[in-house]
N, C-alpha and C positions, 0 to 999 in steps of 0.2 A: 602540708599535704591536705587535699582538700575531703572530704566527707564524701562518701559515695555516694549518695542521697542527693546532696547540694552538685556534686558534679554530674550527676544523671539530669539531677532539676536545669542543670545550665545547660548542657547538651539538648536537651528537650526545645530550650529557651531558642537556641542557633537556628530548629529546625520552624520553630513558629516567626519566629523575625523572616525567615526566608519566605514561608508562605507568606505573610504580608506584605513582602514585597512585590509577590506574583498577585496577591490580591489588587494591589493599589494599579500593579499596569494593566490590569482587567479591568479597572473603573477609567485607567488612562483611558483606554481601549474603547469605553462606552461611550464616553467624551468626545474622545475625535471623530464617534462612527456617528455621532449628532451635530459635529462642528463646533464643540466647545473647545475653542485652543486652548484659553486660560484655566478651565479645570483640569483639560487633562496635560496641560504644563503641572498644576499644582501635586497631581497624582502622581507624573512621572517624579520630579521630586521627593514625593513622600515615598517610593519607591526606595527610589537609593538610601535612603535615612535607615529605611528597613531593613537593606541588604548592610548600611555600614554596622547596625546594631547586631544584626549576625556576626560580621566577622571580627567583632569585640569582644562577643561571649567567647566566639570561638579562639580568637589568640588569649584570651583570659585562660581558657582548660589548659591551651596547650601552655601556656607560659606558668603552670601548676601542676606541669606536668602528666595531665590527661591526654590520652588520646580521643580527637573528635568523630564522631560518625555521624554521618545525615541518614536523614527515610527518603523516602521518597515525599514532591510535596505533591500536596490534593489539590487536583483542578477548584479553582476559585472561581470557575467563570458561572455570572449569574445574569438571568435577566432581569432586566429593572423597568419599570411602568413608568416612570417620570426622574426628570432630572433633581429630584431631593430623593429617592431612596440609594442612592450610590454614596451619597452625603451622611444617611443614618445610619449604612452598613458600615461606613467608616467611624461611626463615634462606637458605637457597637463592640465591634473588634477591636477598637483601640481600650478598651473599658476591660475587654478578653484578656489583651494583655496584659495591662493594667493588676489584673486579680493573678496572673500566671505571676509577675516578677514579683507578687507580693509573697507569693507561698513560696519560691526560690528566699526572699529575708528571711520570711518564718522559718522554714528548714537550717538556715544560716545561723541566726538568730539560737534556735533547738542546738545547735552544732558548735556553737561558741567561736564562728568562724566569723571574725573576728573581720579578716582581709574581704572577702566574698560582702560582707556586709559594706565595708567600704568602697567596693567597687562599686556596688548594688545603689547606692545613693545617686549615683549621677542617672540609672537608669529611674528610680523610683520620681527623683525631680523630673527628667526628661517627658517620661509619661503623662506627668499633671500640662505639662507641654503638651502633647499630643492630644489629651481630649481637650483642653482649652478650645486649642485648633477646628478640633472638628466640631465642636460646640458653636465656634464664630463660622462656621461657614455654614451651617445650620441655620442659625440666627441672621447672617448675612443674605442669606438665597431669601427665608423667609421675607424680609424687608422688601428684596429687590423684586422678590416677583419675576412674572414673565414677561417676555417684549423688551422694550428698550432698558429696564432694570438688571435683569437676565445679564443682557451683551455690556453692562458695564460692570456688573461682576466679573463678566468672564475677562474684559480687559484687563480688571484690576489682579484678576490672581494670575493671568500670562506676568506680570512683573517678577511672582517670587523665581529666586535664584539659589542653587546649592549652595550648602556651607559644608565642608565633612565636620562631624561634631569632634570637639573639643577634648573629649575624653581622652588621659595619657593612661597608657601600660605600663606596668613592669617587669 
């Protein structure tokens, strides 16, 4: 049985994975309304990665026997001045969550919850993945610049493709 604490903290977690998925199609969304295919392929991807880390926490409750509830999520939509602050709000939030799924171990960790801990590892690895991520594309845009740098970023990240992540239930 899990720790009411630790199952609020993961219910919390379902509702901020889903805003981040609404956030990343809002950056799709900035992408395509500038003609960057390749970012905003990269975005729609990080999208779904977002929605499938939602429905992990959430079959995790329900498979420990919690009931899940959502909020409602918060409009994400922001204006952005140049094609690198879409790129920072993304390392940004991903550092958000980063510091969320860590106080979900802590509480775990407090809780002697043992299993939640060991779920909690694939998401705690997963994240040092996601800022990596937004770290190189940071780093990347940087190098490449505007003008013909620009448009072979933008080709090089139309290539990334889905994986649903690896993570097994029980």
């Amino acid at each position: 049985m899990l720790n009411e604490k630790v199952a609020q903290l993961l219910n919390d977690q379902v509702n901020k994975e889903f805003f981040s998925a609404y956030l990343y199609l809002d950056i799709a969304n900035h992408y395509a309304n500038e003609g960057l295919d390749g970012f905003e392929n990269w975005f729609i991807i990080q999208a779904q990665e977002e929605r499938d880390h939602a429905m992990l926490f959430r079959q995790y409750l329900l498979n420990n026997g919690h009931a899940v509830s959502f909020s409602a999520i918060e409009d994400p939509t922001r204006e952005y001045k140049n094609y690198k602050e879409p790129l920072e709000a993304a390392l940004e939030h991903e550092r958000y969550v980063t510091a969320s799924i860590n106080a979900i171990y802590d509480a775990a960790v407090s809780a002697k919850d043992y299993r939640t801990q060991q779920f909690l590892d694939w998401f705690v690895m997963e994240q040092g993945e996601e800022e990596k991520n937004a770290e190189d594309n940071i780093r990347k845009y940087e190098l490449a610049g505007e003008g013909k740098g620009l448009f072979m970023l933008d080709r090089s990240l139309l290539e990334r493709s889905y994986s649903a992540p690896s993570l097994v239930l029980d």
